[in-house]
MIPA-709902 format. One record per residue (C-alpha): residue number from 1; x, y, z. Coordinates in steps of 0.1 Angstrom, whole numbers. Layout:
! residues N
DOZA   seq    east   north      up
DOZA   NUM       X       Y       Z
...
! end
This chain:
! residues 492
DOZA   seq    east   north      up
DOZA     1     289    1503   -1336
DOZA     2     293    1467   -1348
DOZA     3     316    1456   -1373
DOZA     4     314    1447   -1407
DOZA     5     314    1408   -1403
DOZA     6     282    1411   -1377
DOZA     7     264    1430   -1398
DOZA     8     257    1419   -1433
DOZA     9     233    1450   -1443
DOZA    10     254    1474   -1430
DOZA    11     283    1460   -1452
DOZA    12     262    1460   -1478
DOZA    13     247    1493   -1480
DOZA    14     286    1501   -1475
DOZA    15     295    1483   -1508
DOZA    16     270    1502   -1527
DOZA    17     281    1533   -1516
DOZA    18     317    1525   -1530
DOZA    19     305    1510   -1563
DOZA    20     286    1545   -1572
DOZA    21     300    1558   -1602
DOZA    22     311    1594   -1605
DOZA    23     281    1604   -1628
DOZA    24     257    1595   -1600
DOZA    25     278    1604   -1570
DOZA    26     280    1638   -1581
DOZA    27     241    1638   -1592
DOZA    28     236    1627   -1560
DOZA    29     260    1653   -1542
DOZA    30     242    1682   -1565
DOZA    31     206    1669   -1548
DOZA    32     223    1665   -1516
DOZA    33     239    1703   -1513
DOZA    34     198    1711   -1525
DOZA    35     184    1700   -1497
DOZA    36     207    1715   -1473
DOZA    37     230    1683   -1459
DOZA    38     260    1695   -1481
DOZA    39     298    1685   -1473
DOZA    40     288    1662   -1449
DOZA    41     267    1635   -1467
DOZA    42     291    1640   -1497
DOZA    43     317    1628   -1473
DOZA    44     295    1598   -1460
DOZA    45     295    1588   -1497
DOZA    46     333    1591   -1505
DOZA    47     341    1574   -1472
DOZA    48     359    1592   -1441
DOZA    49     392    1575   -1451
DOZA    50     392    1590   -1484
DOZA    51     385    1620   -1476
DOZA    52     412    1626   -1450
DOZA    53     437    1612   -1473
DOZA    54     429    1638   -1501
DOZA    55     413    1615   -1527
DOZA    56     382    1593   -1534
DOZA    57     387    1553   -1544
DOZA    58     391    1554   -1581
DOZA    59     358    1543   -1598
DOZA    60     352    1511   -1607
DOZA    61     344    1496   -1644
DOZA    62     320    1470   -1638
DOZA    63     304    1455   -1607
DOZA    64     330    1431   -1594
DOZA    65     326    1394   -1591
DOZA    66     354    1397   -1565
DOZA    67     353    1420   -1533
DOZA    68     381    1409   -1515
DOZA    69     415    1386   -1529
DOZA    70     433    1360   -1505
DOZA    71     469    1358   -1520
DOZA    72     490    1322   -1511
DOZA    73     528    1332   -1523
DOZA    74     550    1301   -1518
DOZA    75     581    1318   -1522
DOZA    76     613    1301   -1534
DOZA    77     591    1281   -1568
DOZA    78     576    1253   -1557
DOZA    79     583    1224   -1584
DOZA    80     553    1216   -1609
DOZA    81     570    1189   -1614
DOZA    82     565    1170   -1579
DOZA    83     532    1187   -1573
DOZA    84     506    1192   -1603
DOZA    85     522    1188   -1641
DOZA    86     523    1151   -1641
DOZA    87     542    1136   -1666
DOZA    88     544    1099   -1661
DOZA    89     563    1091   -1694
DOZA    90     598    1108   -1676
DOZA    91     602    1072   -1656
DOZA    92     613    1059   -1688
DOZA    93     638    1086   -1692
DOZA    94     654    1086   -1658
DOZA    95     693    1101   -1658
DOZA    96     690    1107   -1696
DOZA    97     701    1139   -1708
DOZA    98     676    1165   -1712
DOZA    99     679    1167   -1753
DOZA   100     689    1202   -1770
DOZA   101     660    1203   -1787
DOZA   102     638    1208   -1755
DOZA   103     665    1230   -1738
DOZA   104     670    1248   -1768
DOZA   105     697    1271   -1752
DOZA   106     674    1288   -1728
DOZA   107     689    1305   -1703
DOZA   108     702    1287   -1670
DOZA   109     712    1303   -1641
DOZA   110     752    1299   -1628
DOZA   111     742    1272   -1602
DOZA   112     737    1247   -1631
DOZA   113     753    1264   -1663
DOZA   114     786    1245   -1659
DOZA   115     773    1213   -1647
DOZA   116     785    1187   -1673
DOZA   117     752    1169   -1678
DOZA   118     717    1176   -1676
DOZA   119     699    1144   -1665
DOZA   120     666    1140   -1661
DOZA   121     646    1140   -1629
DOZA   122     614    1123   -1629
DOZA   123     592    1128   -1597
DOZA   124     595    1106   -1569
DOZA   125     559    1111   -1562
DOZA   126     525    1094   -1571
DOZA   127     497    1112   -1584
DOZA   128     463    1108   -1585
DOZA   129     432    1118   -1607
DOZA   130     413    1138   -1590
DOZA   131     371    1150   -1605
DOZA   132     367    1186   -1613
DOZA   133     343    1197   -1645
DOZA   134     365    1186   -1673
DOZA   135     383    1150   -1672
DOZA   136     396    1152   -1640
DOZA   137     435    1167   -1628
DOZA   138     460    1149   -1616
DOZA   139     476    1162   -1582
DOZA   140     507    1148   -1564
DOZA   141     507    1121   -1531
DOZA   142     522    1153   -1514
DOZA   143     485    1172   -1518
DOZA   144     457    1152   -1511
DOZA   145     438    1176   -1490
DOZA   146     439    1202   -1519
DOZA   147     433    1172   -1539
DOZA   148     394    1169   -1522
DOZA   149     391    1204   -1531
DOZA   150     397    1199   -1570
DOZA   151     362    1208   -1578
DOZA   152     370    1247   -1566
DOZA   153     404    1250   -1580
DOZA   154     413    1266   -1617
DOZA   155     447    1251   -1622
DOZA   156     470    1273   -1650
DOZA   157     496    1253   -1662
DOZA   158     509    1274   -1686
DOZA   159     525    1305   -1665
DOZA   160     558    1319   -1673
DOZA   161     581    1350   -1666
DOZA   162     614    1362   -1675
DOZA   163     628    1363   -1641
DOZA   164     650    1338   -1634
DOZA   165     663    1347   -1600
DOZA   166     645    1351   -1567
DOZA   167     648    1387   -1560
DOZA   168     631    1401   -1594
DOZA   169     609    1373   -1597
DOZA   170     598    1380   -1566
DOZA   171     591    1416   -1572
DOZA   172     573    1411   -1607
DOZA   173     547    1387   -1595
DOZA   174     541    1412   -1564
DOZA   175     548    1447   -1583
DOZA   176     542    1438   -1618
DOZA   177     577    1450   -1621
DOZA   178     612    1433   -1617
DOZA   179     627    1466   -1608
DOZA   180     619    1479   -1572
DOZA   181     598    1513   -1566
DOZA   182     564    1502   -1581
DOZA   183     531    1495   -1559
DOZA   184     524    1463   -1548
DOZA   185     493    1442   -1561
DOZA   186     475    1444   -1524
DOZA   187     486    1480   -1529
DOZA   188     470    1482   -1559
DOZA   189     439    1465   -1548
DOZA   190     440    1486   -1517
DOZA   191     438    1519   -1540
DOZA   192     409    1507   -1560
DOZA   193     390    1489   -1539
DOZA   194     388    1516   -1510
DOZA   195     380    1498   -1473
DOZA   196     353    1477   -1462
DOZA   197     363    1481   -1425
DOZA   198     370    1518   -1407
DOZA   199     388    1495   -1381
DOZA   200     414    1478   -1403
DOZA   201     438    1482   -1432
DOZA   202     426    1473   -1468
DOZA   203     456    1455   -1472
DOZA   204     475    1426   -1439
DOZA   205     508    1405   -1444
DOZA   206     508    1372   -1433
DOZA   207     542    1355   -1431
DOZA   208     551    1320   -1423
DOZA   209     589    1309   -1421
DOZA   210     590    1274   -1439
DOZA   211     612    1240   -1438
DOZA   212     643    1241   -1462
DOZA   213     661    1276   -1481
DOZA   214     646    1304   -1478
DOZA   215     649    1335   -1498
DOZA   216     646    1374   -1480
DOZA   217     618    1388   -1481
DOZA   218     620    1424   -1485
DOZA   219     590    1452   -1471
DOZA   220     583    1465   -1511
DOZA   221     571    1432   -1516
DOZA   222     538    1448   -1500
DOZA   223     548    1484   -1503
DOZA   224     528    1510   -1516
DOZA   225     555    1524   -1542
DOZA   226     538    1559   -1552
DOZA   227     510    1551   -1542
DOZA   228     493    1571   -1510
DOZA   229     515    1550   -1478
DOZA   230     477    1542   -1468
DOZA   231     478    1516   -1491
DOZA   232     512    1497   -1480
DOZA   233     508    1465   -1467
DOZA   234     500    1460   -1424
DOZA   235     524    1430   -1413
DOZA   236     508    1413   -1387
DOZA   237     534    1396   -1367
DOZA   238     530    1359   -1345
DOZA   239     545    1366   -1315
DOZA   240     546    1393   -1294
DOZA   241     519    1420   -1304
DOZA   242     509    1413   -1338
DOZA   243     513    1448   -1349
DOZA   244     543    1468   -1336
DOZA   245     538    1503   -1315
DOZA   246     501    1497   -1315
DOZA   247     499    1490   -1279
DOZA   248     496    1524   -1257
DOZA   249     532    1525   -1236
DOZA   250     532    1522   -1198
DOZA   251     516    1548   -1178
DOZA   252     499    1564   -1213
DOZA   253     460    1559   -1208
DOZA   254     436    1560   -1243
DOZA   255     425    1590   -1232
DOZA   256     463    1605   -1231
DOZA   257     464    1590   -1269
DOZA   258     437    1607   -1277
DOZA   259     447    1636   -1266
DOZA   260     480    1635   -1284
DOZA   261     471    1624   -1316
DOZA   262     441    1653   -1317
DOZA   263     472    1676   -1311
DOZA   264     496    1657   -1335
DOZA   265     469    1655   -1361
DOZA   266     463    1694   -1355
DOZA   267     494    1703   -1368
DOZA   268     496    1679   -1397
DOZA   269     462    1689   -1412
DOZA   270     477    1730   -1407
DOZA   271     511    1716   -1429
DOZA   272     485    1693   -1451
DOZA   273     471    1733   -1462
DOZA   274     503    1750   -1460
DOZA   275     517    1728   -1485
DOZA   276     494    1710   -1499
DOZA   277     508    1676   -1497
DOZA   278     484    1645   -1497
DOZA   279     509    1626   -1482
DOZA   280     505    1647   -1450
DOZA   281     469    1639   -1450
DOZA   282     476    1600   -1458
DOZA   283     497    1601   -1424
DOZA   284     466    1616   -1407
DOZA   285     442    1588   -1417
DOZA   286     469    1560   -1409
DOZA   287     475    1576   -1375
DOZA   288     435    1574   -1370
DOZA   289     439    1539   -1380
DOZA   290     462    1528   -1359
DOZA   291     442    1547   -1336
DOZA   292     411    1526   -1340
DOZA   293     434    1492   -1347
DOZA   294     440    1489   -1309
DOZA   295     407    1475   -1303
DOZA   296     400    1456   -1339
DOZA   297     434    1439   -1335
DOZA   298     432    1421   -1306
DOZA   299     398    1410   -1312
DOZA   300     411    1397   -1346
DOZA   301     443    1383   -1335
DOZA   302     425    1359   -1307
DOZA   303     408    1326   -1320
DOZA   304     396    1314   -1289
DOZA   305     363    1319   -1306
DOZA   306     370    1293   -1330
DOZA   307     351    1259   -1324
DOZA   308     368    1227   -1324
DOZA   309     353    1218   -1361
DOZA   310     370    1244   -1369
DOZA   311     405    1237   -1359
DOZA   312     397    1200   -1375
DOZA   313     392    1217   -1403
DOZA   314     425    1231   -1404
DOZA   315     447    1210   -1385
DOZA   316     461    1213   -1350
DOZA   317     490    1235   -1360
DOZA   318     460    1264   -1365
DOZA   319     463    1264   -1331
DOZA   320     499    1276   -1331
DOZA   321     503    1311   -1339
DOZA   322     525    1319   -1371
DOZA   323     526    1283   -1386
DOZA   324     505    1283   -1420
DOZA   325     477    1271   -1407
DOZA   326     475    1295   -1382
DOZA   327     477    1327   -1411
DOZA   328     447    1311   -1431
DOZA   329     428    1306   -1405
DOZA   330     432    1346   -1401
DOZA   331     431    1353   -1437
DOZA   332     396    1338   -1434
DOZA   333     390    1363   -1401
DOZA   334     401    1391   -1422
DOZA   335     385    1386   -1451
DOZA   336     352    1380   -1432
DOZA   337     359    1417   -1416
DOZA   338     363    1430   -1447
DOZA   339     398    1433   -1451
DOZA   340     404    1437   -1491
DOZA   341     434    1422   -1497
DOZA   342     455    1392   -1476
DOZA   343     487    1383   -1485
DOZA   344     499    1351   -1472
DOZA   345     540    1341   -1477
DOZA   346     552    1308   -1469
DOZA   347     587    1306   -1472
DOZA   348     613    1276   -1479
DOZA   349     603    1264   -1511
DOZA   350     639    1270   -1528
DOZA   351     650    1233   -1530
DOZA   352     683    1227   -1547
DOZA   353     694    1201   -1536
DOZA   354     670    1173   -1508
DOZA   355     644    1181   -1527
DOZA   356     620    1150   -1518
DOZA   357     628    1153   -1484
DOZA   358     620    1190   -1483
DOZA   359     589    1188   -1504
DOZA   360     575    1164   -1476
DOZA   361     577    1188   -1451
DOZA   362     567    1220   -1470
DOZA   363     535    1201   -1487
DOZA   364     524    1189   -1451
DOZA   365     526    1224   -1435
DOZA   366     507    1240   -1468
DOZA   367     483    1211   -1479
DOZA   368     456    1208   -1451
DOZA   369     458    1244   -1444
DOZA   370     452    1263   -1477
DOZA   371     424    1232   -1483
DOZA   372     408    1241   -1454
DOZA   373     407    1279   -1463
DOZA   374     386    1271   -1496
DOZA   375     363    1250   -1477
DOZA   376     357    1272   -1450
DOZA   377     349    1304   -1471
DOZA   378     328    1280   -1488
DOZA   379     310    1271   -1459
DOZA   380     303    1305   -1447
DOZA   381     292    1318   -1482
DOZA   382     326    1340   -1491
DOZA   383     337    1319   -1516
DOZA   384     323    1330   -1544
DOZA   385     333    1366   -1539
DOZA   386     366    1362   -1526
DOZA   387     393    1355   -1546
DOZA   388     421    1330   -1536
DOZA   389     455    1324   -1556
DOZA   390     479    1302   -1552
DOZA   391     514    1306   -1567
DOZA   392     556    1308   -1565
DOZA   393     579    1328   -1585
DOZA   394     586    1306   -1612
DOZA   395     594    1265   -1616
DOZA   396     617    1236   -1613
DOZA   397     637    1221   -1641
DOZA   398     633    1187   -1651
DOZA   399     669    1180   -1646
DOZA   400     684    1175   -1616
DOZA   401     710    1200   -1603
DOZA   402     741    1183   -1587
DOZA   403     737    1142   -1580
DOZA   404     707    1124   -1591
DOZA   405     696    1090   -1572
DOZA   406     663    1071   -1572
DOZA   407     659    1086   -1534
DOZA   408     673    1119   -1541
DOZA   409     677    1151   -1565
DOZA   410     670    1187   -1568
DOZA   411     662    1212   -1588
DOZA   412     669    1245   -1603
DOZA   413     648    1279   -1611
DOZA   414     631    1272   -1640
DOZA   415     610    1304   -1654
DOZA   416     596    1287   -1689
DOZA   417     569    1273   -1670
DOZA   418     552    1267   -1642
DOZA   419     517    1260   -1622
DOZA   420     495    1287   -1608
DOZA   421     460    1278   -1590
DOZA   422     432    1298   -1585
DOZA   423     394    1293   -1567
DOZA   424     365    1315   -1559
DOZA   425     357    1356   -1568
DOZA   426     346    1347   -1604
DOZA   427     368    1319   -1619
DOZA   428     354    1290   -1633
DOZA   429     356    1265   -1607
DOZA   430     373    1224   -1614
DOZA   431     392    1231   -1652
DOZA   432     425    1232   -1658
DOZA   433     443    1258   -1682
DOZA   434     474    1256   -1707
DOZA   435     497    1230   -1713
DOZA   436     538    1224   -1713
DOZA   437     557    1195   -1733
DOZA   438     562    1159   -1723
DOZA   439     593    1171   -1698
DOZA   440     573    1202   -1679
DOZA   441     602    1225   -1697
DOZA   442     582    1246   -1723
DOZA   443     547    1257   -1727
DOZA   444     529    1240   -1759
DOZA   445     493    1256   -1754
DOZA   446     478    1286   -1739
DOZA   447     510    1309   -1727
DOZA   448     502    1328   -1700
DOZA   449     520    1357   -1685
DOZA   450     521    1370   -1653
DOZA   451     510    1406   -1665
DOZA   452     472    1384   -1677
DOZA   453     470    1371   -1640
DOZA   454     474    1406   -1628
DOZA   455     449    1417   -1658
DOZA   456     425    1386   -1648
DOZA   457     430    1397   -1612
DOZA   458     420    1437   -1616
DOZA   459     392    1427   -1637
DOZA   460     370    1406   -1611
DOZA   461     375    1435   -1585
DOZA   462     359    1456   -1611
DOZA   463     387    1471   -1633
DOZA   464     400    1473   -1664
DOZA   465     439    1467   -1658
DOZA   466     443    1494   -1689
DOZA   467     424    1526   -1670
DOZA   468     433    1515   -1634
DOZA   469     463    1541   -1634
DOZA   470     479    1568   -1612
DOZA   471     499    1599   -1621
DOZA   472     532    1599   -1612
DOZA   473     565    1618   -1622
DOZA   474     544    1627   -1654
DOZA   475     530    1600   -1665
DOZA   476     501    1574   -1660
DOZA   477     513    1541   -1642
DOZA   478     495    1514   -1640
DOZA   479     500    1474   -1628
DOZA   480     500    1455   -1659
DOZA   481     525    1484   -1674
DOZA   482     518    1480   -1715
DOZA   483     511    1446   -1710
DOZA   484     486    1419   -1700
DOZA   485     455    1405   -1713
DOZA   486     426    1390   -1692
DOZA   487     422    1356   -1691
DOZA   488     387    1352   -1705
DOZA   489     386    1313   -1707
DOZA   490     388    1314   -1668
DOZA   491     362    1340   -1662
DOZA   492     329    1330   -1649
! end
C-alpha cells in the first residue's frame, strides 16, 4: 500500500471521506446497510482510527482552506524590536527615559521593576524595505532570507497577551489557557482534523535547543489535556531513535510483536466493554500506531533522498540532525505525508542581557531555514493549503534592562505588543496587520489577541472556534474559551 505523499488520488478521495458531513454520512450509511455492506463500509467512512478510539472526527463547518498547520514557536519572545517593528525615530532618543505617558504604569516584571531608569534602547540593527502587496515591510539585517520571502508572509504587528512570564505565556499561546490541564492547539487540530496518514500521528514535535537562555519546555505544551491521549503530541527526537521504545528490543522479531500486541490488545478491547472507557480504546489505536510507526519512521526520519538543491535550499546545517534547519526540512516531510499538525520549538530567544550578540546567532540558525520552508512548500504546491506560523510568547521592551551601550543592551518581557507572522493555508499573502506607537510599547491600531489567532487558525481548518468543543467535567470546552474573534482582514 503506498502512502499518502505517493499517491495524490488516494489522499484525496481520503480527504473527502473526512469532510462528509453527518447528514450525508449517515444517508450514506442508511443506503450502505441497504445494499448489504453494513458496519464495514460505515467504518471505511469514519476512518479505522476513529473507530477503535470510540469516536468519529468532529464534523467540519466549511471546506477548509487549510489541511494541515506548520507551527514555528521561538520560545523565550523574540524582540520586535530588532527584527520587524522598525521604528527609526528611537536613534534620536537613545538612553532617554521611556516617558510615563507611554509606560503608563503597566506592569513590569521583578527583573526590571526596581531599576532606577528606564532608558531607551534603539535597535542596533538596519532594516530594509522589502515588496509585498501593500507598500512594502520593513525587516531587520538579521532576516534577509525571510526578507526574499515577504511576498508569502502576513506580518501582525499588533498581538498581545496578559502573560508576562514564560511559563503561562507559554501555555496560553499553546493551550489557549495560562493555567495547565487544557488541550494543546496540535491537540486540538489533531481532534478535528482526524488523520491523513494510518502510518503517523496527526500531530509530531519538533525541538531545537537554541544559542543564549533558554526557558523549560514542559510535555503539556503538546499534550492532549482531556482530550482522547491519541491526540497528544509525538516528539520526535535527533539523536538516537527519533521516537523512543519504537524499535523492537533484542531477540523480539515483528512477528513476536505482533503476536503480543494481538494478545495485549485482546484484553484491552474485553476492559474497553467491561467498562466502557474510550480511553481504553484510545490506547488500542495508539498501540496499533506505534505498531505501524516502525516502518513510517525510519523512512521519514532519513533524508538521504533529499537532492543537493535541496539542502541549498536550506543551508548545510539541514544536514545535521536536530539543528533548525534540519526540523523544517522534516516539517516539510511530514506535512507532505500528511501529518496535520507540526510543531516546531526553537529555543534560546530569552535575551536579557547580550542581546545583539545573541540575536546574531539565533537569527542565523532560524532565517535561512524557516525561508526555505515557505519556498519549498511553494515549490511543491503545499503552500497554499498548509498553514505556517511564526511566533514567541510575547515581546521586548524598548528599554533596556541593566547597562545600555551603543554595542550592547537587553531587554525585558514585554506582553503589550509584539510581532506574529503568518504564510500559506488561506491568508492573504505580502500585507502587514496592526500597528504599535512610535516606541513598539503599545498597540495604536488593530489589537489583536491571541484567542483571534487561535479563532483565525480553527477557522481555515474548517471550524468555527465557537462549536469546535468537547464535553468535559460537565461542560463544553473549547480552544478560544469565551473568547476570540477571527481575523477577517487576513482571510483569503
Amino acid at each position: 500500500m503506498g502512502s499518502f505523499h505517493s499517491d495524490p488520488l488516494r489522499a484525496a478521495v481520503h480527504e473527502h471521506e473526512l469532510l462528509l458531513t453527518r447528514r450525508r454520512l449517515f444517508a450514506a450509511g442508511a443506503r450502505t446497510f441497504a445494499a448489504g455492506v453494513g458496519m464495514a463500509a460505515l467504518g471505511s467512512l469514519l476512518g479505522r482510527d476513529a473507530l477503535a478510539a470510540g469516536a468519529a472526527a468532529p464534523q467540519r463547518h466549511w471546506r477548509p482552506k487549510a489541511k494541515r498547520v506548520i507551527y514555528l514557536h521561538m520560545e523565550g519572545g523574540p524582540s520586535h524590536l530588532d527584527l520587524w517593528d522598525y521604528k527609526p525615530e528611537l536613534r534620536q532618543r537613545y538612553n532617554q527615559d521611556l516617558p510615563e505617558s507611554i509606560r503608563k504604569g503597566q506592569r513590569l516584571t521583578t527583573m526590571t521593576s526596581g531599576q532606577g531608569r528606564f532608558p531607551v534602547a534603539p535597535s542596533l540593527f538596519t532594516f530594509s524595505r522589502y515588496a509585498n502587496q501593500q507598500d512594502g515591510v520593513w525587516i531587520s539585517e538579521l532576516m534577509p532570507h525571510t526578507g526574499s520571502a515577504a511576498n508569502e508572509l502576513c506580518f501582525l504587528h499588533s498581538m498581545h497577551t496578559d502573560a508576562i512570564n514564560h511559563e503561562p505565556a507559554i501555555t496560553f499561546c499553546q493551550t489557549g489557557h495560562q493555567q495547565p490541564g487544557r488541550p494543546s492547539l496540535g491537540a486540538w487540530a489533531s481532534y478535528g482534523l482526524g488523520s491523513a496518514n494510518a502510518n503517523l500521528p496527526t500531530f509530531c514535535v519538533l525541538i531545537t535547543q537554541g544559542i543564549g537562555n533558554m526557558q523549560a519546555l514542559s510535555a503539556r505544551f503538546w499534550g492532549s489535556g482531556f482530550l482522547p491521549s491519541e491526540h497528544q503530541g509525538c516528539r520526535l527526537r535527533s539523536s538516537g531513535d527519533p521516537v523512543l521504545y519504537l524499535k523492537d528490543p533484542a531477540g523480539v522479531s515483528r512477528t513476536d510483536r505482533r503476536a503480543m500486541l494481538d494478545l495485549v490488545n485482546d484484553f484491552n478491547e474485553r476492559e474497553a466493554q467491561a467498562s466502557l472507557d474510550g480511553e481504553t480504546r484510545a490506547r488500542i489505536a495508539q498501540a496499533e500506531m506505534a505498531y505501524r510507526m516502525q516502518m513510517s519512521v525510519p523512512e521519514l526520519a532519513d533524508l538521504s533522498d533529499e537532492d543537493d538543491e535541496t539542502f541549498a535550499l536550506y543551508g548545510e546545517e539541514a544536514r545535521k540532525p536536530g539543528t533548525f534547519a534540519a526540523n523544517c526540512l522534516l516539517a516539510r516531510r511530514l506535512s507532505e505525508r500528511g501529518v496535520r499538525f507540526v510543531q516546531l520549538y526553537m529555543r534560546g530567544w530569552d535575551q536579557h542581557g547580550n542581546l545583539p550578540a545573541e540575536m546574531r546567532a539565533q537569527s542565523k540558525a532560524v532565517d535561512q531555514p524557516q525561508a526555505a520552508l515557505i519556498k519549498d512548500l511553494r515549490r511543491r504546491g503545499l503552500l497554499d493549503e498548509t498553514l505556517v506560523v511564526w511566533g514567541g510568547e510575547f515581546g521586548r521592551t524598548v528599554y533596556s534592562q541593566g547597562s545600555l551601550s551603543e554595542t550592547d543592551y537587553g531587554r525585558d518581557h514585554h506582553p503589550r505588543c509584539f510581532t506574529m507572522w503568518c504564510a500559506g493555508g488561506g491568508i492573504k499573502p505580502g500585507i502587514a496587520l496592526g500597528k504599535t506607537d512610535d516606541y513598539g510599547y503599545n498597540i495604536v491600531e488593530r489589537p489583536i489577541e491571541v484567542h483571534d489567532l487561535h479563532a483565525t487558525m480553527l477557522s481555515l481548518m474548517g471550524f468555527d472556534h465557537e462549536k469546535l468543543v468537547y464535553p468535559f467535567q460537565g461542560r463544553d470546552y473549547r480552544l478560544t474559551d469565551v473568547a476570540g474573534r477571527v481575523i477577517a482582514e487576513i482571510v483569503a
